[in-house]
MDAnalysis code that builds the backbone (N, CA, C; Angstrom):
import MDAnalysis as mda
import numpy as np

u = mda.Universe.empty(378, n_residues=126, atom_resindex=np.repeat(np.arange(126), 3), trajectory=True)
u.add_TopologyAttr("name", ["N", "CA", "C"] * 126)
u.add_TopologyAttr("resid", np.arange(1, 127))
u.add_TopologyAttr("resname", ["UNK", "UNK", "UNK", "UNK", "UNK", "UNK", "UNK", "UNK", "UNK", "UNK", "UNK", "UNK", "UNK", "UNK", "UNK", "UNK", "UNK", "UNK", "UNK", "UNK", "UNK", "UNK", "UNK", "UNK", "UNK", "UNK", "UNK", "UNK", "UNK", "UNK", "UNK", "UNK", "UNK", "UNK", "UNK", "UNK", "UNK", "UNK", "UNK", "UNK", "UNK", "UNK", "UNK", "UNK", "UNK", "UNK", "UNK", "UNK", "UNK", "UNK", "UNK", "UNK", "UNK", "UNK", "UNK", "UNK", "UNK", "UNK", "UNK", "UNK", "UNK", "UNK", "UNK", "UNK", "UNK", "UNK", "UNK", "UNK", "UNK", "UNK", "UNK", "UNK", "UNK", "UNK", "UNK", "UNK", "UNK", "UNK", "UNK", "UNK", "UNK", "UNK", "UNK", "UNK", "UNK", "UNK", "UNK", "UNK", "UNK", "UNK", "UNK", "UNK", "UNK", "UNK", "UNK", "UNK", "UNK", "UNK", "UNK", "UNK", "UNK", "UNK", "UNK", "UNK", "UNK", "UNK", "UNK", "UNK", "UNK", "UNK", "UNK", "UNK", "UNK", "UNK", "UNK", "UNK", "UNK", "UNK", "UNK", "UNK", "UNK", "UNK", "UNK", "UNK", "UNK", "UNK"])
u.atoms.positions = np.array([
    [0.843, -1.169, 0.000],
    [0.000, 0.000, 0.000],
    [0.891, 1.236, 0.000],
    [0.326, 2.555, -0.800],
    [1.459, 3.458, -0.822],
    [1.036, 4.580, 0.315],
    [2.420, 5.349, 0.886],
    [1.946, 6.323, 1.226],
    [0.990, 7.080, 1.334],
    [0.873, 7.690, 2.880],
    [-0.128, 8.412, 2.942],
    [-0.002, 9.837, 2.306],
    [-0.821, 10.713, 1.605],
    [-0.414, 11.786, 1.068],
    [-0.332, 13.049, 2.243],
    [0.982, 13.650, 2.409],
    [0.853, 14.790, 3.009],
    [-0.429, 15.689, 3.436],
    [-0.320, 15.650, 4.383],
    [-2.043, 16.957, 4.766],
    [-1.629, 18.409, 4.283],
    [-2.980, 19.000, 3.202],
    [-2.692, 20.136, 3.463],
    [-3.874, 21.009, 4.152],
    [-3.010, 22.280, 4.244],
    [-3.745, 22.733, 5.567],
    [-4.504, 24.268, 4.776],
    [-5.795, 24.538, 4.903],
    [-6.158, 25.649, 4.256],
    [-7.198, 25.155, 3.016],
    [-7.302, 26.233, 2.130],
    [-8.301, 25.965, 1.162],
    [-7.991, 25.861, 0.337],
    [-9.006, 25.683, -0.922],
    [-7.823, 25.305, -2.346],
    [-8.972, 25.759, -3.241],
    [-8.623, 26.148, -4.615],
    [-9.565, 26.910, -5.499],
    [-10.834, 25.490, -6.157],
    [-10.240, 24.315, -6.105],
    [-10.659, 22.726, -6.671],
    [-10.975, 22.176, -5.456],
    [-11.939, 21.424, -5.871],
    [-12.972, 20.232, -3.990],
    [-11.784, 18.825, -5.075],
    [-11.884, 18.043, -4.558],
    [-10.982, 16.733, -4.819],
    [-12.094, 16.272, -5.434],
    [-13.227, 16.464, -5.344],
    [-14.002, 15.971, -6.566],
    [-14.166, 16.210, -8.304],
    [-13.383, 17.659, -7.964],
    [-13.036, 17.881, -10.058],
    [-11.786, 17.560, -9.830],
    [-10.967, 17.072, -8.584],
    [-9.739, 16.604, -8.947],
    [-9.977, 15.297, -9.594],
    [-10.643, 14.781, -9.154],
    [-10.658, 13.470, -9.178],
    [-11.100, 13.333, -10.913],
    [-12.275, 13.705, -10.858],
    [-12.936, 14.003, -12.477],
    [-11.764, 14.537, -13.470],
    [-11.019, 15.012, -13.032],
    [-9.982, 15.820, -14.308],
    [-8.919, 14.991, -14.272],
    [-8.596, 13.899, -13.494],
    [-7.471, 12.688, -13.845],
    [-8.486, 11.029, -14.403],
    [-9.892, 11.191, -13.994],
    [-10.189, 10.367, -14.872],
    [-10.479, 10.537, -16.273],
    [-10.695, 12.343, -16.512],
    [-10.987, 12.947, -18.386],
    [-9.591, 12.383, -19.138],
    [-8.898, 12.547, -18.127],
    [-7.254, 12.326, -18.487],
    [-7.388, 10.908, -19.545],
    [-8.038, 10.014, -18.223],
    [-7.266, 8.562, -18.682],
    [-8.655, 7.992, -17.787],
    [-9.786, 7.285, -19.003],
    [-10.508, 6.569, -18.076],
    [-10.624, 5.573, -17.938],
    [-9.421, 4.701, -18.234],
    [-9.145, 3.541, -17.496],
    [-7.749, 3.255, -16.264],
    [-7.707, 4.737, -15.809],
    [-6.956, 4.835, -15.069],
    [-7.484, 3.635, -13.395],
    [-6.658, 3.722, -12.516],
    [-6.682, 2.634, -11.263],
    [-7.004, 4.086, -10.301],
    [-7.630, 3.504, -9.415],
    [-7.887, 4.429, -8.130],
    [-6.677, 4.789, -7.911],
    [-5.545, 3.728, -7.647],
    [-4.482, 3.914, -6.836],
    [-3.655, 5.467, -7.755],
    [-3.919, 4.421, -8.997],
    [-3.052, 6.080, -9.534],
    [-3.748, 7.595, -9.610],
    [-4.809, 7.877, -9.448],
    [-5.599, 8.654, -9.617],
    [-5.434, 9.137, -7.905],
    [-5.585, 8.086, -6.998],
    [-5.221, 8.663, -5.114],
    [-3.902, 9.537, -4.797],
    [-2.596, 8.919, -6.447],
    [-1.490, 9.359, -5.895],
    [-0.937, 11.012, -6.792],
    [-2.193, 10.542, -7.787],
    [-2.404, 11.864, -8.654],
    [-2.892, 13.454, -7.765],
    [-3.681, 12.824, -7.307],
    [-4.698, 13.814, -6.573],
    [-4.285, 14.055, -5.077],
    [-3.496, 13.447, -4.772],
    [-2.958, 13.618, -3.398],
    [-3.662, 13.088, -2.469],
    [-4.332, 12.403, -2.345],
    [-5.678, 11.436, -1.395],
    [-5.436, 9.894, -1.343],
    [-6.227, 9.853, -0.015],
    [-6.164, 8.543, 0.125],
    [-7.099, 7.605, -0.915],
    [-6.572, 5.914, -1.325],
    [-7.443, 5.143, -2.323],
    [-8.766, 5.232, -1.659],
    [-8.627, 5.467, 0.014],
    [-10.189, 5.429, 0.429],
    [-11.091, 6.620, -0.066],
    [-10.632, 7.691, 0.043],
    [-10.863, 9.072, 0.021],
    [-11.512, 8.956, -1.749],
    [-10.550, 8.431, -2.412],
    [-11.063, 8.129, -3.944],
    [-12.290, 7.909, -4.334],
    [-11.995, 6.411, -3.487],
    [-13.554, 4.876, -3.644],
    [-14.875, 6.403, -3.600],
    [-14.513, 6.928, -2.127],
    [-16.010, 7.083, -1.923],
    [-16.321, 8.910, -2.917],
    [-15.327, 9.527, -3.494],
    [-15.354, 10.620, -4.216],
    [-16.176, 9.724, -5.323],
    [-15.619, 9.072, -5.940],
    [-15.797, 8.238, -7.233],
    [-17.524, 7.512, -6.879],
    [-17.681, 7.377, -5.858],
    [-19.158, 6.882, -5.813],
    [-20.192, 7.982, -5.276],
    [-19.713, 8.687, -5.021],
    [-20.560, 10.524, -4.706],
    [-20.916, 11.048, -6.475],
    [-19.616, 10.140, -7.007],
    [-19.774, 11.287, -8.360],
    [-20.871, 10.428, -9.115],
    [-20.817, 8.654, -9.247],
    [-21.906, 8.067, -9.630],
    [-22.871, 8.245, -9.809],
    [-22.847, 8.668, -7.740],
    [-24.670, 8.583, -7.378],
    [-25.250, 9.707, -7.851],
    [-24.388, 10.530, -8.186],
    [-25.291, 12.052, -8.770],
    [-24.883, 12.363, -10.250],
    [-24.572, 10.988, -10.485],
    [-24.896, 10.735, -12.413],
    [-23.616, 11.559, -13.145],
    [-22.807, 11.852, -12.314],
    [-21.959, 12.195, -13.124],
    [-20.859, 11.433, -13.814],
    [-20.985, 10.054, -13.683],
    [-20.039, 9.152, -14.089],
    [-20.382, 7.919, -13.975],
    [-20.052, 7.166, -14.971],
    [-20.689, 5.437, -14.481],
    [-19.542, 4.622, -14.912],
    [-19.155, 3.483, -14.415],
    [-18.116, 2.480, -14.873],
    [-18.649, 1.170, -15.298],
    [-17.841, 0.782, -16.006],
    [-17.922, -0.947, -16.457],
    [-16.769, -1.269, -16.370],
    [-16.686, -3.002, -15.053],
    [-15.822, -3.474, -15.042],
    [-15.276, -4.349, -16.252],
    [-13.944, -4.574, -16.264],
    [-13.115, -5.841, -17.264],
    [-12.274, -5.937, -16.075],
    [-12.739, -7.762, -15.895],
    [-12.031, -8.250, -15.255],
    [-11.318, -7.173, -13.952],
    [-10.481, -7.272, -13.732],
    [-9.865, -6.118, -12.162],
    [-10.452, -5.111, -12.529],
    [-10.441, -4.485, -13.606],
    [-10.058, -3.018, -13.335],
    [-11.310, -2.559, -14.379],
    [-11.348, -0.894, -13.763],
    [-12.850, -0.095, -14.274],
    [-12.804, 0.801, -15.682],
    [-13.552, 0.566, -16.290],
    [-13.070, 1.808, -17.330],
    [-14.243, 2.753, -16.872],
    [-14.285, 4.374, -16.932],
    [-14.942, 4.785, -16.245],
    [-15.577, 5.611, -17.317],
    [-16.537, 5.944, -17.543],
    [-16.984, 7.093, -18.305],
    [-18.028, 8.786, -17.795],
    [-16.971, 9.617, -18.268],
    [-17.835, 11.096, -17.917],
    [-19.415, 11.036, -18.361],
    [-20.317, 11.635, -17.848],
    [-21.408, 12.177, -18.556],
    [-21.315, 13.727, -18.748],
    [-20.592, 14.245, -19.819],
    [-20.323, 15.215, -20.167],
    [-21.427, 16.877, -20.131],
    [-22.681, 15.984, -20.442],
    [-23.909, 16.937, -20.228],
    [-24.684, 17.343, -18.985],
    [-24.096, 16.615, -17.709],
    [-24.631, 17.021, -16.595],
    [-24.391, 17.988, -15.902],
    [-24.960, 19.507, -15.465],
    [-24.930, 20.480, -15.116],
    [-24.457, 20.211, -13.939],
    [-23.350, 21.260, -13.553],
    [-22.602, 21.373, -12.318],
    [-23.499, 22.003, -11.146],
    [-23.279, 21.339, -9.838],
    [-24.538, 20.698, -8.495],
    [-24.730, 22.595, -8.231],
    [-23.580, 23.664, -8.112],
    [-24.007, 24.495, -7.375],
    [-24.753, 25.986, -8.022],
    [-25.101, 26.396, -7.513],
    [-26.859, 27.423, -8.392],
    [-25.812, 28.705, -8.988],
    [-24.655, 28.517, -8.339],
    [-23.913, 30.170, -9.286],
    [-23.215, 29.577, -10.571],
    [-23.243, 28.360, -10.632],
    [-22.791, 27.648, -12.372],
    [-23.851, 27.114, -12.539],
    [-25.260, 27.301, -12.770],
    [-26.496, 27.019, -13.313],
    [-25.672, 27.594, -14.974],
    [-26.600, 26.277, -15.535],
    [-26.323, 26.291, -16.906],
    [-24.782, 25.569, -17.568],
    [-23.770, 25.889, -16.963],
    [-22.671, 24.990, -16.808],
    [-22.412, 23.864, -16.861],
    [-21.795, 22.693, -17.578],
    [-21.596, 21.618, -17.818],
    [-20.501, 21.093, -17.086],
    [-20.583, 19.635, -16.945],
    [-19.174, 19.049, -16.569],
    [-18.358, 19.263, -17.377],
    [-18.733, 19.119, -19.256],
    [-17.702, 19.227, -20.225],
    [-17.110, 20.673, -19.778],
    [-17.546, 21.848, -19.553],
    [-17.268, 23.447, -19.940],
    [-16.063, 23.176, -18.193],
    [-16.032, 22.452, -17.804],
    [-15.326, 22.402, -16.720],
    [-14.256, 21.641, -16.973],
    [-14.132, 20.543, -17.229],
    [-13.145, 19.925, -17.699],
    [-11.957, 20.869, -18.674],
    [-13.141, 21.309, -20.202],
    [-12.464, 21.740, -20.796],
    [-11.625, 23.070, -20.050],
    [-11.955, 23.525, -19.552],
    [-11.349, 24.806, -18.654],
    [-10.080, 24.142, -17.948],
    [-10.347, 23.180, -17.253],
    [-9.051, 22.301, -17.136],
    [-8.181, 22.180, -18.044],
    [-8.296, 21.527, -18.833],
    [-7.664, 20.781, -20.046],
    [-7.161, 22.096, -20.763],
    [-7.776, 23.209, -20.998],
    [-7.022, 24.165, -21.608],
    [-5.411, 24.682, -20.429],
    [-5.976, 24.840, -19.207],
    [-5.356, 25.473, -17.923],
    [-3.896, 24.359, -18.269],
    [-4.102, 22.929, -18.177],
    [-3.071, 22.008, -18.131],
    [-2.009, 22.235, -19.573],
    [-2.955, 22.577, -20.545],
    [-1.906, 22.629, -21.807],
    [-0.767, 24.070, -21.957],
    [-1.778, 25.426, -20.979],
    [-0.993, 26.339, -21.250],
    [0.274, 26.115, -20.028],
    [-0.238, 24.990, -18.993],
    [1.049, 25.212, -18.031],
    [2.712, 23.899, -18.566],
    [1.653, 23.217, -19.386],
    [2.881, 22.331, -20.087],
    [3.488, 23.221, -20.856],
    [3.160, 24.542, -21.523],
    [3.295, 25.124, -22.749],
    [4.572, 26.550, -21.894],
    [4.134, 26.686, -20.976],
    [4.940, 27.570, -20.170],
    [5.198, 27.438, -18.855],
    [6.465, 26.949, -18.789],
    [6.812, 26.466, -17.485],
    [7.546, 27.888, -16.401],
    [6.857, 28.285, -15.599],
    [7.773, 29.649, -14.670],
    [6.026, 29.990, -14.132],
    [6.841, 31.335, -13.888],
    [5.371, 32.145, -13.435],
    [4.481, 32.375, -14.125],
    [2.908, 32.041, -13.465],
    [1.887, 32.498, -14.142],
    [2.275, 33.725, -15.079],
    [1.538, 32.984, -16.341],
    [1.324, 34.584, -17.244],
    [0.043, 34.468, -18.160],
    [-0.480, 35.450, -18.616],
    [-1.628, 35.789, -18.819],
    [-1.195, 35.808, -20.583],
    [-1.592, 34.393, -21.316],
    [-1.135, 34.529, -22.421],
    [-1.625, 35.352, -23.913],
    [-2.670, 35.700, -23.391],
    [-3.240, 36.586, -24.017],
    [-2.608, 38.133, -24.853],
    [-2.545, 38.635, -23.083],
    [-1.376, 39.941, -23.289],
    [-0.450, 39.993, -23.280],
    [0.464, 38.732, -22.527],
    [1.797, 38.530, -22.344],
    [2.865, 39.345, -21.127],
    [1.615, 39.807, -20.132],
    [2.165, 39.863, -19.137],
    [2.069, 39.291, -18.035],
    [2.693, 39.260, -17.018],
    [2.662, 38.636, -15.582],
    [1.533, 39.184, -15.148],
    [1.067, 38.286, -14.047],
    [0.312, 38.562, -12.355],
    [0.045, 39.984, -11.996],
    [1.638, 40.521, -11.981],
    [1.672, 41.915, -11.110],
    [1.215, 42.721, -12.111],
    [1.769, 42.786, -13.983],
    [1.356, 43.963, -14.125],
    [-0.028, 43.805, -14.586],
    [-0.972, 42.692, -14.796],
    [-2.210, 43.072, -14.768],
    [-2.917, 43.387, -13.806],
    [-2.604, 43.268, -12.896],
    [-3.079, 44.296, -11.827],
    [-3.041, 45.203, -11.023],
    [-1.753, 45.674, -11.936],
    [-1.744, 47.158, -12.007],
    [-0.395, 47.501, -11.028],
    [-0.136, 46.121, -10.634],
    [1.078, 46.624, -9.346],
    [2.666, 46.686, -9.872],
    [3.357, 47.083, -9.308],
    [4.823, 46.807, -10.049],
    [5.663, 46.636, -8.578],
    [6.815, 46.334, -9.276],
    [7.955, 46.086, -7.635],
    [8.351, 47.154, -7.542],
])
């Protein structure tokens, strides 16, 4: 069994439930285990994310033999009333764009649009 993942302490902009969802868009025949060590959580912490996300239709699996292949339901509107209208896909993809521009530029956030940093879009300087 692997390591327990470090605790962190505080809040985070992602619930471990679009964590979880954005390493199975990845790869959906990924293993809990790799997806627990992806996401920083325990395989338990996984099981029961992964069956929260089921029961509220956002995902269903079919086993082969051991292991799950899992599939998104891409059209199901996200649970909370200030993303009414919002999709799982429009979330993912927001991911999936976020992941390509940080493979694409490795350092400090930058705003690739304008091509500046953090500080000077908001107005601050050193």
């Amino acid at each position: 069994m692997g390591a327990v993942p470090e605790p962190h302490a505080g809040w985070t902009f992602l619930t471990n439930h679009a964590r979880v969802l954005a390493a199975i868009a990845d790869d959906p025949s990924t293993r809990m285990r790799d997806i627990a060590a992806h996401c920083r959580l325990t395989e338990r912490a996984v099981q029961r994310i992964i069956a929260d996300l089921e029961e509220a239709g956002y995902l269903s699996h079919t086993r082969h033999g051991r292991s799950n292949t899992y599939r998104i339901e891409p059209g199901t509107p996200l649970r909370h009333p200030a993303e009414a209208g919002l999709s799982v896909a429009t979330l993912l993809a927001l991911l999936a764009r976020h992941d390509e521009q940080r493979d694409e530029q490795p350092g400090p956030w930058t705003d690739s649009a304008s091509g500046g940093d953090r500080e000077s879009q908001s107005g601050r300087s050193r």
